[in-house]
C-alpha positions as CSV (number, residue, x, y, z in Angstrom):
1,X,39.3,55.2,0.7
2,X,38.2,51.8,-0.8
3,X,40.2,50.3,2.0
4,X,38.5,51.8,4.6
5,X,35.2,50.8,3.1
6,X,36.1,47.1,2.9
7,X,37.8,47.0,7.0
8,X,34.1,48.7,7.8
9,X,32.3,45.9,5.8
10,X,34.5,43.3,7.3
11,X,34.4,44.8,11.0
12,X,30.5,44.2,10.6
13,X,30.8,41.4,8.9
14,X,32.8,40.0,11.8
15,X,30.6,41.7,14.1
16,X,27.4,40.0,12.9
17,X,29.3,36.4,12.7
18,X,29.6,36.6,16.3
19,X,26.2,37.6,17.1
20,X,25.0,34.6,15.5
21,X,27.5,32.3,17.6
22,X,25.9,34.0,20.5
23,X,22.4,33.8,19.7
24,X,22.6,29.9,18.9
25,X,24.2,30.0,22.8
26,X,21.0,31.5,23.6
27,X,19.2,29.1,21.5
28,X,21.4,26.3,23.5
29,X,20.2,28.0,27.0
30,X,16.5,27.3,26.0
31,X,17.1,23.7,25.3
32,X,18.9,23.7,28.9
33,X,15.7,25.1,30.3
34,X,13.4,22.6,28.4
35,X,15.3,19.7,29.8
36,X,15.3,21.1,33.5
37,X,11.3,21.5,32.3
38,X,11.4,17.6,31.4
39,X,13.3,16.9,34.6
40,X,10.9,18.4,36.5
41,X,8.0,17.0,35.1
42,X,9.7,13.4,35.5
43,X,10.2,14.5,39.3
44,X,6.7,14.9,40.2
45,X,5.4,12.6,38.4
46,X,7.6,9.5,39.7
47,X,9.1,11.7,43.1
48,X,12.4,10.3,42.9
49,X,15.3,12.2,44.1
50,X,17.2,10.3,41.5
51,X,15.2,12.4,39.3
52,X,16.6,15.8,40.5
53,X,19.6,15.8,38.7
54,X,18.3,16.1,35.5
55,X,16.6,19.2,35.9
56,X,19.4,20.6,37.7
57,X,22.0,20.2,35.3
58,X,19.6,21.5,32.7
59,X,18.9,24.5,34.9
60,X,22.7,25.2,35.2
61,X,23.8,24.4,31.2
62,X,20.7,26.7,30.8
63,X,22.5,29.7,32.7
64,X,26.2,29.2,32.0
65,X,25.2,29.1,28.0
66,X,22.8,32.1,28.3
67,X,25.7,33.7,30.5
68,X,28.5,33.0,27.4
69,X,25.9,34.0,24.8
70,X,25.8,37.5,26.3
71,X,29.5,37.9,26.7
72,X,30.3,36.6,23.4
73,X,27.8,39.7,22.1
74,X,30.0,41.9,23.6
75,X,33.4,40.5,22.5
76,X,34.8,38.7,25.7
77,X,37.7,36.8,24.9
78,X,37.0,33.9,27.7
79,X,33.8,33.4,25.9
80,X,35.4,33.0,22.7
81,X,37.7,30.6,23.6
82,X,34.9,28.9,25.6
83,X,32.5,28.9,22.4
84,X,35.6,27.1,20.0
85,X,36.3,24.5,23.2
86,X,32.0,23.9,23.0
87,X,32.8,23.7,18.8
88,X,35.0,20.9,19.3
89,X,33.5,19.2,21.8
90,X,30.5,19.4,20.0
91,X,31.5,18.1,16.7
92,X,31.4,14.3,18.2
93,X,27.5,15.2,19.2
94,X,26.2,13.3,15.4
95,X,24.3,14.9,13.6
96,X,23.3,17.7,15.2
97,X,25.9,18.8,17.9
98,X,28.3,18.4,14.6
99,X,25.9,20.8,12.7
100,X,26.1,23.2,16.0
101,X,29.5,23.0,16.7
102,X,30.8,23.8,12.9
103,X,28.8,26.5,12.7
104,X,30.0,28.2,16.3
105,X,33.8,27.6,15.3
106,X,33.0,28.9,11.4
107,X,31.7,31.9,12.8
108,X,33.7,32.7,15.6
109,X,37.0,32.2,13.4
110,X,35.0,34.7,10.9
111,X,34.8,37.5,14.2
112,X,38.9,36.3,15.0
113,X,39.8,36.6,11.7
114,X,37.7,40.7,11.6
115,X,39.5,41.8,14.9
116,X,36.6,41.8,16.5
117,X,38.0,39.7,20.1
118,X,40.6,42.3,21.6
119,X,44.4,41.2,21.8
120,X,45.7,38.5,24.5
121,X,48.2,40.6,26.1
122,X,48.4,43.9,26.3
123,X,51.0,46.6,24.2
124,X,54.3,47.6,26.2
125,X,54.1,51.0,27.4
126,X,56.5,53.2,24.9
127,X,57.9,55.3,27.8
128,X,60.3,53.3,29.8
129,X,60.3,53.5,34.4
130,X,64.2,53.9,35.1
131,X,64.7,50.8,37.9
132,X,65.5,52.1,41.1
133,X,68.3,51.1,43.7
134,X,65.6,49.1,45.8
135,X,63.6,47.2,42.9
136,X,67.2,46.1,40.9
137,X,68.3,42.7,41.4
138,X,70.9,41.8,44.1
139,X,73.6,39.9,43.4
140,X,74.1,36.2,44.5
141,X,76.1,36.4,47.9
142,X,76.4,33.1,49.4
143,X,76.2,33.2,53.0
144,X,78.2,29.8,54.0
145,X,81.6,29.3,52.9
146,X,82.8,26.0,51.8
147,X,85.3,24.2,54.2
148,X,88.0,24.2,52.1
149,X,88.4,28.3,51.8
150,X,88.1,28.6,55.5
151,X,91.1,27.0,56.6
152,X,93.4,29.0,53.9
């Protein structure tokens, strides 16, 4: 019974490690969207295309991170392995992309470690499909035959 208890507590535990990974990637999706906000502001106020890119990129770090936030709430494995490639690319970001990125990989390897992510491949079915005659293999039948076996 005990044992039960303590998988539930470490299920939730797990569970609430990985919603915090994915709110900071919301957090992360409103600093995207304050950039884009800068960008824009820098746009109108010089009118340089130059000056485009910056919002635009903020605009689309903005969505992709507010895009992996919500799948990492709901346990996607792409977005976990997204969030500990962030994490490390992060931790070179001083002082506080290391901060950030320590915290993502600390609690997603918390939610790993629970069982929260499902499985990377998927069980073998138990009942066994008997092959039939048109799915086996053929065997090897070369079709030329060396010069040496035809004059024989």
């Amino acid at each position: 019974m005990k044992l039960t208890i303590a998988g539930e507590a470490l299920l939730r535990r797990g569970r609430r490690f990985v919603q915090t990974a994915g709110l900071i990637f919301y957090g992360l999706a409103a600093q995207g969207l304050l950039t884009a906000g800068v960008g824009v502001y820098l746009y109108f106020d010089g009118e340089s295309r130059g000056d485009l890119l910056l919002p635009a990129t903020g605009a689309i770090l903005a969505v992709c991170y507010a895009f992996v936030g919500y799948q990492l709430r709901r346990h996607r494995l792409w977005a976990r392995n997204f969030g500990f490639a962030f994490a490390g690319i992060s931790l070179f970001a001083f002082p506080v992309g290391t901060i950030l990125g320590a915290v993502i990989a600390l609690c997603l390897d918390r939610g790993n470690r629970a069982g929260i992510f499902p499985r990377q491949r998927r069980p073998i079915p138990a009942v066994a499909v008997p092959a039939t005659e048109e799915s086996a293999p053929r065997p090897l039948e070369p079709g030329l035959a060396l010069p040496s076996e035809q004059a024989g």
